[in-house]
N, C-alpha and C positions, 0 to 999 in steps of 0.2 A: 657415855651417852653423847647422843650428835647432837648439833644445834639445833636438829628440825624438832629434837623430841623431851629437850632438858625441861621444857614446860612442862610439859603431861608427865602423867601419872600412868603408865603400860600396866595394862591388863593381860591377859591371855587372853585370849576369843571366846573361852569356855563359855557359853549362856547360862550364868548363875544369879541368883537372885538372891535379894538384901533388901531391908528392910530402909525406912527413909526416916527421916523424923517425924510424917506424920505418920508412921508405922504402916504405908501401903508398901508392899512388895511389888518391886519394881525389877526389870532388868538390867544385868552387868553390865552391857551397852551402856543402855540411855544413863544410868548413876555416872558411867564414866565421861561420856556426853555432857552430862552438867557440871559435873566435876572439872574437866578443861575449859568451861565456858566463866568459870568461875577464877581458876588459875591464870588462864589466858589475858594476857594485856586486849586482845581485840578479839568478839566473838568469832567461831571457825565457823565460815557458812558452806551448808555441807554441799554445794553446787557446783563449788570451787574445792577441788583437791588442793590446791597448793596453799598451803597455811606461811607466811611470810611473819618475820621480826621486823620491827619498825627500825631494829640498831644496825639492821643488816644492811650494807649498800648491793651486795650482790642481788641480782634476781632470784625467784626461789629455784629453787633445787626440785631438778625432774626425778624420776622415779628410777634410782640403778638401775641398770640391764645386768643383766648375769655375765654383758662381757667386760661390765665396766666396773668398777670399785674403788675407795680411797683409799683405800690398805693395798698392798700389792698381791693380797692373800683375795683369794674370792668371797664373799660375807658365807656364814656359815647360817644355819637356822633360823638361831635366834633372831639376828640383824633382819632376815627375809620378813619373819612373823614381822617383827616392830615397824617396817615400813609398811607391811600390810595390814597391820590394824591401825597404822596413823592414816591410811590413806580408804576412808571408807568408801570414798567414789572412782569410778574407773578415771585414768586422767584422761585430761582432756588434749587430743589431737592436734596437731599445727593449722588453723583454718585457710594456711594460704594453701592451696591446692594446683597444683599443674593440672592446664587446660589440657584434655584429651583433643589430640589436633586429628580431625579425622582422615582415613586413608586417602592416598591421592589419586586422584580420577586416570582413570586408564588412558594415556597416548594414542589416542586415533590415527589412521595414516592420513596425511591430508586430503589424499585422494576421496576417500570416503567422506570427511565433512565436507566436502564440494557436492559431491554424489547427494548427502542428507539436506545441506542448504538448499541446492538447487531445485529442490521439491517442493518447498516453501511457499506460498502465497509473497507477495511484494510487501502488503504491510505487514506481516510477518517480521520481515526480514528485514525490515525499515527501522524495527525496534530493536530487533538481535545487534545492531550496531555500535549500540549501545554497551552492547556485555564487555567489551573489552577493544584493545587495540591489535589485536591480530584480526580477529570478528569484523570491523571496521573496514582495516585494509582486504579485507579477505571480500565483501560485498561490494566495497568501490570499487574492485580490481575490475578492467576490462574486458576482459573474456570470461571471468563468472559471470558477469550482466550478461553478455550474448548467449551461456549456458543456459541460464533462465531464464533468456528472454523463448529461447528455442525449446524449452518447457512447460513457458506459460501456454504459446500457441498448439501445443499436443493437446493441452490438460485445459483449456478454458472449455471445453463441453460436458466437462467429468465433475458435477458437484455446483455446488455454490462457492469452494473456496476460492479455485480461479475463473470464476462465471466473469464473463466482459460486463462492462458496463455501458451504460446509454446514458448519453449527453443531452439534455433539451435546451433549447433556447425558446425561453416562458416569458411571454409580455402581461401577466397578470400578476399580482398588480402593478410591479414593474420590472421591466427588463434587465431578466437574470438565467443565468446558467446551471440547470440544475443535471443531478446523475442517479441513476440505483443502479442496482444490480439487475445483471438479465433474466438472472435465476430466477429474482425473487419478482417480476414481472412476470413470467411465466406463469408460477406456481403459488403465487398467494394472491387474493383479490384485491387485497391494498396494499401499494408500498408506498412508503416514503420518500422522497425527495431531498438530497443535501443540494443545499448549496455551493456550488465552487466559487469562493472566494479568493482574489489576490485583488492587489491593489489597483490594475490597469484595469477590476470589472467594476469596481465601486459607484461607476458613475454611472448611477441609473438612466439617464438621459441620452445617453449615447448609444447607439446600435453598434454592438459586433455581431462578428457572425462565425461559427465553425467552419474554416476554409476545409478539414479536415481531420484524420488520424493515420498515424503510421508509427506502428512499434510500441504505443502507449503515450505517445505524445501528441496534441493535440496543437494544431496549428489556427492562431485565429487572428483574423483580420481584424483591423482597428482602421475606422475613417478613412477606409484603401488609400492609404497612404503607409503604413505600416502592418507588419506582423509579429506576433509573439509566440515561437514554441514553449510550452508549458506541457509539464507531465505534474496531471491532479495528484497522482498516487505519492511521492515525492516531495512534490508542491514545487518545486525549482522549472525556472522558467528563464525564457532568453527573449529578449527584444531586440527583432536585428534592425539594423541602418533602415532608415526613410527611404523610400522609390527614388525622389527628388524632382519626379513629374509635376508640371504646373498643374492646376486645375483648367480645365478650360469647359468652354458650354456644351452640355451635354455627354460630356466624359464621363466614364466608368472605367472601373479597374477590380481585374479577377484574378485569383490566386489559387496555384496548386504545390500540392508539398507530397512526398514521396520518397523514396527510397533508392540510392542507387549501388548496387549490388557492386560493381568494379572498383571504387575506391572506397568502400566503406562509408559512404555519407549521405545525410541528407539535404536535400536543396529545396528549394522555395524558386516556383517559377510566377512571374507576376506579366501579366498582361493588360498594358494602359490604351483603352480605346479612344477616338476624339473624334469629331468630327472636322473637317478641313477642307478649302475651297478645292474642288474639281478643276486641272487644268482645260476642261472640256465645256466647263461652263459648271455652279450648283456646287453641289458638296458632296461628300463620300467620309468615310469612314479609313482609319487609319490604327492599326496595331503596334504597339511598342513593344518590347519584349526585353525582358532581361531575369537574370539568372542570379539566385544566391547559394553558393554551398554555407553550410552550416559551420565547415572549420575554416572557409575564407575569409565567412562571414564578411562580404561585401557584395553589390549587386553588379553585375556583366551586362556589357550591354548587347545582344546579339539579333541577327537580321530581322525585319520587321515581317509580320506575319504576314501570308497572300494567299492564304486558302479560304480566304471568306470573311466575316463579321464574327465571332465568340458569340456564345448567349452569355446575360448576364448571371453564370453561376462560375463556382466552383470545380477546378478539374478534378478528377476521379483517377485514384491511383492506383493502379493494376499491372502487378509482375512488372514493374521497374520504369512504368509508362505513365505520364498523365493525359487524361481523355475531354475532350469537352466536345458540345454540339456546337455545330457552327453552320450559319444560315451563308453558303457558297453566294456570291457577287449576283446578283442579276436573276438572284431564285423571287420565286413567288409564293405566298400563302407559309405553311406550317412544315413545309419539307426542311429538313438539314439532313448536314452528314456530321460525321463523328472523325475528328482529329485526335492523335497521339504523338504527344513529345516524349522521346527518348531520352529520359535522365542522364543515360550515359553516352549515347552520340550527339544528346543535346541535337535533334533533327522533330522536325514532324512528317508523320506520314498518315495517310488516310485510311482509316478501318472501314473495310467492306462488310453492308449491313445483308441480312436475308429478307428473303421475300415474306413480308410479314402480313399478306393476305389482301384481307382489306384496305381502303384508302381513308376514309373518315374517321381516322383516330388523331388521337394527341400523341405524342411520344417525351419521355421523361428518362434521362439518360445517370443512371447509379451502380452500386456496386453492391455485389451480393454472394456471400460466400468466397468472397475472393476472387469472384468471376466478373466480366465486366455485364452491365445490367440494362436491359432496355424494358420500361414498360410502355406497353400499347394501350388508350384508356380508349377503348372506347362509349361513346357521352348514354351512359344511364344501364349500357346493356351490360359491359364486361371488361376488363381489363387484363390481359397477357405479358406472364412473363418469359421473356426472353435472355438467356444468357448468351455469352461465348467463352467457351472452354479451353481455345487456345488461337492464340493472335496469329492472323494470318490467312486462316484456314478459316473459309465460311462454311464449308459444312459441319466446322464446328460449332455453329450457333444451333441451340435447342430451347425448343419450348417448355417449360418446366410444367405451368399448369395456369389456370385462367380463374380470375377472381367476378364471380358475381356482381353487381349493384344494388342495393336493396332498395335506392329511390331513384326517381331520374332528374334530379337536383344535377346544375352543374358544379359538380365535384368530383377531385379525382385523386384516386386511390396516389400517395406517394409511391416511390420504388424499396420495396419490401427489405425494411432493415437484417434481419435475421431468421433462418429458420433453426428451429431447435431440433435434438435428435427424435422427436416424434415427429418431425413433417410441420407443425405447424408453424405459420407465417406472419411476423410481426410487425406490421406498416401503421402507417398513419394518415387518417381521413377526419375529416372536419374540423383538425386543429387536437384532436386525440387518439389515442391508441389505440388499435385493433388487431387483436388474433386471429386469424385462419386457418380453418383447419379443410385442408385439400380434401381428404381421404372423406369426411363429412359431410362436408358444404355448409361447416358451420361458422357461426362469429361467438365471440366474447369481447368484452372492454374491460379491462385492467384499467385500475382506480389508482391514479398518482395524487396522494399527497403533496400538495405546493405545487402542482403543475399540472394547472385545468385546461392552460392552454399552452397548446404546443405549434411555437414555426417552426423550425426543423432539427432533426434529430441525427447524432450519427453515436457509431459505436465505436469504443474503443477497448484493449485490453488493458490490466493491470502488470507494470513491468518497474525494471530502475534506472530504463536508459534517460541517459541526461541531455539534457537541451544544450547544455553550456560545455566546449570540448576545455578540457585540461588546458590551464594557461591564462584563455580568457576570464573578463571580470565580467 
């Protein structure tokens, strides 16, 4: 007899009955049952198969396998019965368990995840950065940004995913920068309004203004004294060097930003105006000029301007040019003409306008579809818009279509931010936003949350090109 069983008393398994002392008939189990709980130094609880001796230091003893035995003989019958009626519960299993590690994800060619990221929305992709350090380097890499930057602008008319969005600068209740979607201005009667937040907007006190956009980055004037490229989508931003122009009395300074296709970069052209004594006697006007690229990141200083006075706005950047009106020397009343600097010859030359009819109009000089933009208001009756389709050639300027007046208030239609792929036309009149619709003749007003009042608006897309080149801090 083994150790596990010198205690007990072995039965066969037969189911026979026997009488107790209070003469109830009971089964050969359970008598056997009490019988070892009686014999037993420590009751066997039947939850737990391994019944242990307190004299024992070993652990108890598992359940022979048929390959294993203490005899060199394999147990025969008997030995199998008696372990199987000592052990009336099944044993109990090893609870450490090996973690089932699941299959490993199949090896994409890289080509293909470039091909599937670059389909992606910006803030999409903003978080995917997160997933890992290949992920990471794979969306900072500089020619996947250009992959999807050349994506975004296919695909920003296709959905709400990559819908562009629209910028306003809202003086109520105080001066702040807000955005939504174009989509969701189109297609729902109220949107919401976020805030763009960084630290150089915080001071409500202070006027900036949207010098412009290019590529998803948004260029904005600070106290014309400086500029900061910033991309919302992103949140990283760059503030380049100070003009270092003195202030003097009745000076202004205007600013355009754009793109220049030959070295891959962006520049910031800033123009300081002043007034200054006339060698002829009186005063006159005088243009400074100088230049920033974005990886020299300093300002140039180059010939002073001589085709006239600037208006005070913003140049307009169109196929690798920036445009502004400018009132020519010795003009009179509301006439200009329209100048273009060449990003890449860094030169200006003068755009030839078309014969735009009448004479009693105002003219507002913007950018529309990527086309350079002229609108003609004229006061209560009608407003025309005017593009050109390719620099150089006036007979490529076309009249698109003419917008109504509904009162003869002097007020006038801005230059038409956006048309969507049904034709209709998205401007700005009385400090808020207006639909048009050509093919109808009709209006709507889209309801902005946070921004009742609007000074001026521009569009931008959602991308990851960065402000700041590799290197700099």
């Amino acid at each position: 007899m083994t150790n596990r069983t010198k205690h007990h008393k072995i039965h066969p398994p037969n189911v026979f009955t026997h009488q107790n002392q209070t003469g109830k008939r009971i089964p050969e189990m359970e008598s056997e049952n009490r019988e070892s709980e009686a014999t037993h130094p420590f009751p066997t609880n039947f939850k737990n198969s391994r019944v242990t001796d307190p004299t024992l230091k070993d652990p108890p003893m598992s359940i022979p396998s048929s390959s294993s035995s203490s005899s060199s003989t394999s147990p025969g019958p008997s030995q199998k019965q008696q372990n199987n009626d000592h052990n009336l519960s099944p044993p109990q299993t090893n609870k450490k368990r090996t973690k089932k590690t699941p299959p490993p994800l199949p090896n994409l060619p890289h080509e293909l995840i470039i091909e599937i990221l670059s389909r992606l929305p910006a803030k999409s992709l903003i978080k995917f950065r997160c997933v890992s350090k290949s992920f990471k380097s794979l969306i900072s890499n500089p020619q996947f940004i250009k992959t999807h930057l050349e994506r975004v602008k296919n695909l920003s008319r296709n959905g709400p995913d990559f819908s562009p969005e629209i910028v306003i600068s809202s003086s109520e209740p105080l001066f702040r920068l807000k955005s939504c979607s174009l989509y969701s201005v189109y297609n729902n009667p109220v949107t919401d309004a976020v805030v763009l937040d960084y630290y150089l907007l915080r001071d409500t006190y202070r006027y900036d203004w949207v010098v412009g956009s290019c590529d998803g980055l948004l260029c904005l004037g600070i106290k014309q004294d400086f500029v900061v490229l910033w991309n919302p989508s992103t949140r990283v931003f760059n503030r380049l060097p100070g003009l270092g122009f003195a202030k003097k009395l009745g000076s202004y300074t205007v600013f355009g930003f754009g793109y220049d296709s030959q070295i891959d970069d962006y520049k910031v052209l800033a123009m300081f105006c002043f007034l200054t004594k006339s060698v002829y006697g009186g005063s006159r006007y005088v243009t400074r000029i100088k230049v920033c690229a974005l990886k020299g990141e300093c300002w140039r200083r180059l010939e002073d301007f001589g085709l006239g006075l600037p208006y005070d706005v913003s140049g307009k950047h169109v196929d690798g040019k920036l445009c502004w009106p400018v009132m020519p020397e010795g003009s009179i009343g509301s006439a200009w003409s329209i100048v273009a600097f060449d990003l890449a010859q860094e030169m200006f030359e003068e755009v030839v306008q078309p014969d735009y009819g009448a004479v009693d109009y105002e003219r507002v000089l913007g950018v529309l579809q990527g086309w350079l933009c002229v609108m003609c208001n004229y006061q209560g009756v009608r407003a025309d818009v005017w593009v050109l389709k390719e620099f150089g050639v006036r007979d490529s300027w076309t009249k698109l279509f003419s917008i109504p007046y509904l009162d003869p208030l002097w007020f006038h239609y801005s230059v038409p931010l956006c048309i969507d792929v049904g034709g209709e036309v998205l401007l700005e009149y009385k400090s808020v936003l207006v639909i048009y619709n050509p093919k109808h003749g009709t209006f709507r007003y889209p309801v902005m949350n946070g921004a009742s009042s609007c000074i001026e608006a521009d569009v931008y897309i959602q991308s990851l090109v960065s402000p700041v080149v590799d290197g700099q801090v």
